[in-house]
C-alpha positions in Angstrom: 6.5 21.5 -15.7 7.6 25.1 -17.5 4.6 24.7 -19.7 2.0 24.8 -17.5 0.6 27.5 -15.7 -1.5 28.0 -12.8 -4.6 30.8 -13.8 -5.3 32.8 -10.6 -9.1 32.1 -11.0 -8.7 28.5 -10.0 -7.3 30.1 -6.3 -10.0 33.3 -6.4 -9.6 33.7 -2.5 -5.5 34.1 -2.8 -4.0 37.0 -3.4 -0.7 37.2 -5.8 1.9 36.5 -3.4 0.1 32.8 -2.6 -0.5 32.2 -5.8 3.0 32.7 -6.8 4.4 31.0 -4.1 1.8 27.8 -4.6 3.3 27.9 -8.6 6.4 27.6 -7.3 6.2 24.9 -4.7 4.9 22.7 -7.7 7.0 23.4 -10.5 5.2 25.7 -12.6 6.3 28.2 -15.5 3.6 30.9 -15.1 0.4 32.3 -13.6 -2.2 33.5 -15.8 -3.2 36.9 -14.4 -6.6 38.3 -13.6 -7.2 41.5 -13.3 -8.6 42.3 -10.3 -6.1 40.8 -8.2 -3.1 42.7 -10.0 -5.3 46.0 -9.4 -5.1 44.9 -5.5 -1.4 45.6 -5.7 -1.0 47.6 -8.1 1.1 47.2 -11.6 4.5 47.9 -10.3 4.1 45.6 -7.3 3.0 43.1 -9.4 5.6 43.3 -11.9 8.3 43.0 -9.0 6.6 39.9 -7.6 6.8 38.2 -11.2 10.4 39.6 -11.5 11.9 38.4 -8.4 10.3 34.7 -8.8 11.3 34.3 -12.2 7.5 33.4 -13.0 6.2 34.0 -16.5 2.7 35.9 -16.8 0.7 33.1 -19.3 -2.0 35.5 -19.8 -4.3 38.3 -18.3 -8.1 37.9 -17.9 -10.1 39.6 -19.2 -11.4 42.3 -21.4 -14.2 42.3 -23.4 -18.2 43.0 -22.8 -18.5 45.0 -26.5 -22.5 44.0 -26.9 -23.6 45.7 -23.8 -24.7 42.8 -22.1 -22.9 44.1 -18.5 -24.4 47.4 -18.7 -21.4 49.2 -20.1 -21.6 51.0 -23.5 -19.7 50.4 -26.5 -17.3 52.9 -26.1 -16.3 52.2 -22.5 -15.5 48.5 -23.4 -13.7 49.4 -26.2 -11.8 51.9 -23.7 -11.6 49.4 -20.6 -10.1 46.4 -23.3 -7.2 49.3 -24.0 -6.3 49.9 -21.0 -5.8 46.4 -20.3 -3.8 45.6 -23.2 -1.8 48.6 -22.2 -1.7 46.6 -18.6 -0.6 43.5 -20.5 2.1 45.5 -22.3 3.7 46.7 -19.3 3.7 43.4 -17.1 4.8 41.2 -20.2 2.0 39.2 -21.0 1.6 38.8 -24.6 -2.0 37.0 -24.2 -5.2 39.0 -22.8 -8.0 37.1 -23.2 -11.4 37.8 -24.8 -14.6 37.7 -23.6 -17.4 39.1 -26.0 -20.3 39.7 -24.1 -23.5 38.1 -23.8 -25.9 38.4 -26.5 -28.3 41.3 -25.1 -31.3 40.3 -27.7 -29.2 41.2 -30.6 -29.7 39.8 -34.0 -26.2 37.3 -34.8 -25.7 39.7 -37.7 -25.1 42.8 -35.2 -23.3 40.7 -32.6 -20.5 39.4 -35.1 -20.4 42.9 -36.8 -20.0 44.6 -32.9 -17.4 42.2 -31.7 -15.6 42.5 -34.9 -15.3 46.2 -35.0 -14.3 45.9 -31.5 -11.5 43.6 -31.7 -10.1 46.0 -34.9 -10.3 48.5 -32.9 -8.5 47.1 -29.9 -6.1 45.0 -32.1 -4.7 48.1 -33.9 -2.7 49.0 -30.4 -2.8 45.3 -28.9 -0.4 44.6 -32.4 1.5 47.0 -32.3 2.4 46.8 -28.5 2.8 42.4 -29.1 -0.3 41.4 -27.1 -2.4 39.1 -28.9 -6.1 39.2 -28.5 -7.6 35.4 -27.6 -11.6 35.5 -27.5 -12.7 32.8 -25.4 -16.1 31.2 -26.4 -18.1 29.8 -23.4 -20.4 27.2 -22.9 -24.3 28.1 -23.6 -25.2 26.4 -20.0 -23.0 28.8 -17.5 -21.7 31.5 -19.7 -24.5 32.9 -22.2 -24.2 36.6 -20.1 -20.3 36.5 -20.8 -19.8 35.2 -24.5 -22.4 34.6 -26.9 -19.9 32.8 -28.8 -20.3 29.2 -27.6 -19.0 26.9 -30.5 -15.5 26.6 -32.0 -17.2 27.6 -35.3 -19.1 30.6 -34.4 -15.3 31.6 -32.8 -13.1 31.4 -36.3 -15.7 33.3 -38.0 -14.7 36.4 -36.4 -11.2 35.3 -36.3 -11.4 34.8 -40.1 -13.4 38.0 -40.7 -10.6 40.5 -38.8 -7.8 38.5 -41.2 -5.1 39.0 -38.6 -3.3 36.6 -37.0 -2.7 38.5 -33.6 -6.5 37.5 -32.9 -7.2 34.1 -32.1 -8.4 31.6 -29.3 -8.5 30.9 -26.2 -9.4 27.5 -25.8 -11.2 26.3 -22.6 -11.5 22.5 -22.5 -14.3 22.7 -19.7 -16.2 24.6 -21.9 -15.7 22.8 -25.2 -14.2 19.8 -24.3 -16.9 17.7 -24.3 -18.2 18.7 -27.8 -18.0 15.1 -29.7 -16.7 17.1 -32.3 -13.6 19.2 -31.0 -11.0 16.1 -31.5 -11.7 15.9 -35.4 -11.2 19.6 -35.4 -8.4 20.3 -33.3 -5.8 19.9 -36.1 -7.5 23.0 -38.5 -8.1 24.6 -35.0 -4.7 24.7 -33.6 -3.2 27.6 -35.6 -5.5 30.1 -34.3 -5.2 29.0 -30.4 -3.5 31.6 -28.8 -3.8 29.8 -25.0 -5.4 26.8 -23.6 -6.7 26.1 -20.2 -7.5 22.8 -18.8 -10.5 22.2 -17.1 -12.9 19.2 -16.7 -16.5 18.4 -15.9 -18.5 15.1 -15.3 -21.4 16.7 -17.2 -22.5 19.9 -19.8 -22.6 23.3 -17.7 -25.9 23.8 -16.3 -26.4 27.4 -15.0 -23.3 27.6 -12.7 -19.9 27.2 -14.1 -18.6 23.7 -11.6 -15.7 21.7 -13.0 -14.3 18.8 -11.2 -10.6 17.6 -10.7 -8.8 16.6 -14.1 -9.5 13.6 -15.3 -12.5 13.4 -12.9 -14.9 14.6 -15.8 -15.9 13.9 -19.6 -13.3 15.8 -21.3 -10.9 13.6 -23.0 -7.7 15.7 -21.9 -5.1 12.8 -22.8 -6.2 13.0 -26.2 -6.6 16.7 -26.0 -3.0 16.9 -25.3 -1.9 14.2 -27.5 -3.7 16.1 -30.2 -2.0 19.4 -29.2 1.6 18.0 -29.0 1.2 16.1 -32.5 0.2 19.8 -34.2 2.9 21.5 -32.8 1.3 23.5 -30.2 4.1 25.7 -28.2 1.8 28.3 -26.1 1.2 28.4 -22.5 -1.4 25.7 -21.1 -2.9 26.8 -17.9 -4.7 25.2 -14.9 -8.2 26.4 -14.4 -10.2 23.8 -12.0 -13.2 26.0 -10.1 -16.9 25.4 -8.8 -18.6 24.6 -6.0 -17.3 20.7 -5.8 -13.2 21.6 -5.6 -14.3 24.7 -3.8 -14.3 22.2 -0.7 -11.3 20.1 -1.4 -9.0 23.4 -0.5 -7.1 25.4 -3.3 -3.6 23.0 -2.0 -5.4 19.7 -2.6 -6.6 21.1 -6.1 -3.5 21.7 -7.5 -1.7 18.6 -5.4 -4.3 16.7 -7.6 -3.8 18.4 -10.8 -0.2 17.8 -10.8 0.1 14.3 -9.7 -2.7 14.0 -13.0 -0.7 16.1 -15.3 2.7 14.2 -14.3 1.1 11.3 -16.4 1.4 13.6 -19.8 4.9 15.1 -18.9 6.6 14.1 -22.3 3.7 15.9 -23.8 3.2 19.2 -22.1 7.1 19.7 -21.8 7.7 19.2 -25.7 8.6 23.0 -26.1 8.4 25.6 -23.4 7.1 28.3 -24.0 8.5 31.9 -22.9 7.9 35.9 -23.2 10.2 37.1 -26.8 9.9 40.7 -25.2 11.1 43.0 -22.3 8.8 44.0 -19.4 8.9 47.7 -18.8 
């Protein structure tokens, strides 16, 4: 399935090379990048990995913490964000994803006004170099320190406010798939989601981020899909299954089970397949 993708946080413990080869083995287009691990390689090692597999790069995570909220100041977010769209540029992906920062007792006035100066800022490069900027809005029971956005809502308001189609959304089905809501709004939302990544949980985020197997959970991912293939969706959708539960199933059985779930909805997440319209360098 060319579509999907495997994101390197659902095998943390793996380095590149397994998680390429674990892609491979089960018919994937991608792997959705996170930073760490490319910086245990390096940029050039990394790049020659994807290269000689043929695997697409669906996205790298993560960039972001503009209100403060991990200790950094402005500035040095702003800086570290650049740098990794700069990463981005160079390894081919044309998605880095978003993560605001928690809300650090600021007033909602000064958090949307911080986060959008910060993605203008960041954008004016990002653009210009073809990576586009996807915030990702996290659920208020396990991510509140990462993204004080936490509603689809909240999320195009500072899409809508920075006007520019490069910025857009990442959107996380474990964290908002189980808002009653999303399904009525999926068709407005659509245009503005720049990746999607499939996770599932058998109940709202309570402290700890801990998703279960697909289709284990609450989200309604058939529909999801459904919905996503109707509107024309064409982006990368990636697999992003962690927590404590499938931490003991083994990182092979995961992704055995997410495939032989996902081979259900074939038709619909191999509609259009997506791929990178510019050169590595």
């Amino acid at each position: 399935m060319k579509r999907i993708s495997l994101s390197q946080l659902t095998t943390l413990r793996w380095d590149l090379n397994r998680d390429l080869d674990a892609a491979i083995e089960r018919g994937l287009g991608g792997v959705g990048l996170w930073r760490p691990k490319v910086e245990d390689i390096g940029h050039d090692e990394t790049l020659d990995l994807l290269q000689t597999t043929g695997l697409k790069p669906s996205s790298l995570s993560w960039a972001g913490g503009f209100t403060g909220s991990d200790g950094r100041r402005y500035n040095d977010a702003v800086d570290d964000a650049i740098e990794a769209v700069e990463l981005a540029y160079r390894l081919g992906v044309e998605t880095l994803v978003i993560l605001p920062g928690g809300r650090n007792n600021h007033i909602r006035r000064h958090l949307h006004k911080t986060i959008c100066q910060a993605l203008v800022e960041v954008n004016s490069i990002a653009a210009s170099w073809g990576v586009r900027l996807a915030i990702e809005p996290f659920h208020p029971g396990c991510g509140d320190e990462w993204s004080f956005l936490s509603d689809v809502r909240a999320t195009l308001d500072v899409i809508t406010s920075i006007g520019d189609e490069n910025v857009g959304l990442t959107l996380d089905t474990y964290h908002l798939g189980m808002d009653d809501d999303l399904l009525l709004d999926l068709p407005e939302i659509i245009p503005h989601v720049q990746l999607v990544q499939l996770g599932d949980g058998r109940h709202s985020p309570l402290g700890e981020m801990n998703r279960c197997l697909l289709g284990d959970g609450r989200v309604p991912i058939p529909a999801i899909l459904e919905t996503l293939a109707n509107c024309g969706y064409d982006r990368w959708i990636e697999i992003e299954v962690l927590g404590q539960d499938v931490e003991l199933l083994g990182y092979d059985t995961v992704l055995d089970r997410s495939m032989r779930y996902l081979e259900q909805f074939r038709d619909l997440v191999e509609q259009v397949s997506p791929g990178s319209t510019r050169e590595k360098s």
